[in-house]
N, C-alpha and C positions, 0 to 999 in steps of 0.2 A: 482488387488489392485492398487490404483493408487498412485506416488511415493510423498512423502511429500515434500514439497519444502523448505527449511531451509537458504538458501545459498541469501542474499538481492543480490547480482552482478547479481546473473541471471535476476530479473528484472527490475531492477533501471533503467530506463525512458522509459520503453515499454509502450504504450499504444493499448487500444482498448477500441472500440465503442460498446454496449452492450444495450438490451433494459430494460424499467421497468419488464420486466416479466422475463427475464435473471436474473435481481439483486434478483428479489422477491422468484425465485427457489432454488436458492446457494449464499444466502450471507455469508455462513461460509466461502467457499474457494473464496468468489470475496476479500472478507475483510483481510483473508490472505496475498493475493496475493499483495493488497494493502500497510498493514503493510510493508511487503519485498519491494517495490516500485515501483509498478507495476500501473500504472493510468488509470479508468477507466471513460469514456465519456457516463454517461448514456442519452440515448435517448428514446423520447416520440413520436410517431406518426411523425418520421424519424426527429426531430431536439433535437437539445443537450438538457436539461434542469438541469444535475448537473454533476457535474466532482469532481469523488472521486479520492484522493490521501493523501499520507500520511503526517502528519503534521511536521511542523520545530519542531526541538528541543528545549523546552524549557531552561533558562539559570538552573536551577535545574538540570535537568538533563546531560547538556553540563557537571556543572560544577563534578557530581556524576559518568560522565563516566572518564574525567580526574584524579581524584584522584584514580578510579579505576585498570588502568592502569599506574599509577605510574609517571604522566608525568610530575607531580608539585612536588616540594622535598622542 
């Protein structure tokens, strides 16, 4: 069984290079993996054609994790 990954430090600016047919088999765990921060270079007949990675934070959310951890009084 393979182990879940939870932990974003393990992959926060890893990349790899992966084909259309790579992403089309396991987009549950490529898109996981991504969430955590892990960036993926998908290629088409050996050149890049999209680069998955996880998005900025929006100011929402910045501001929903601050008040969550107590950081503004």
């Amino acid at each position: 069984m393979p182990r879940k990954l939870s932990d974003m430090t393990l992959l926060e600016g890893h990349s790899e290079e992966i084909t259309v047919m790579d992403l089309r088999r396991g987009p549950g765990n490529i898109l996981d993996q991504v969430q955590l921060g892990k960036i993926y270079k998908i290629t088409r007949m050996g050149k890049v054609v999209a680069i998955l990675s996880r998005p900025e934070p929006s100011a929402l959310e910045l501001g929903a994790e601050v008040r969550r951890l107590n950081l503004i009084r």
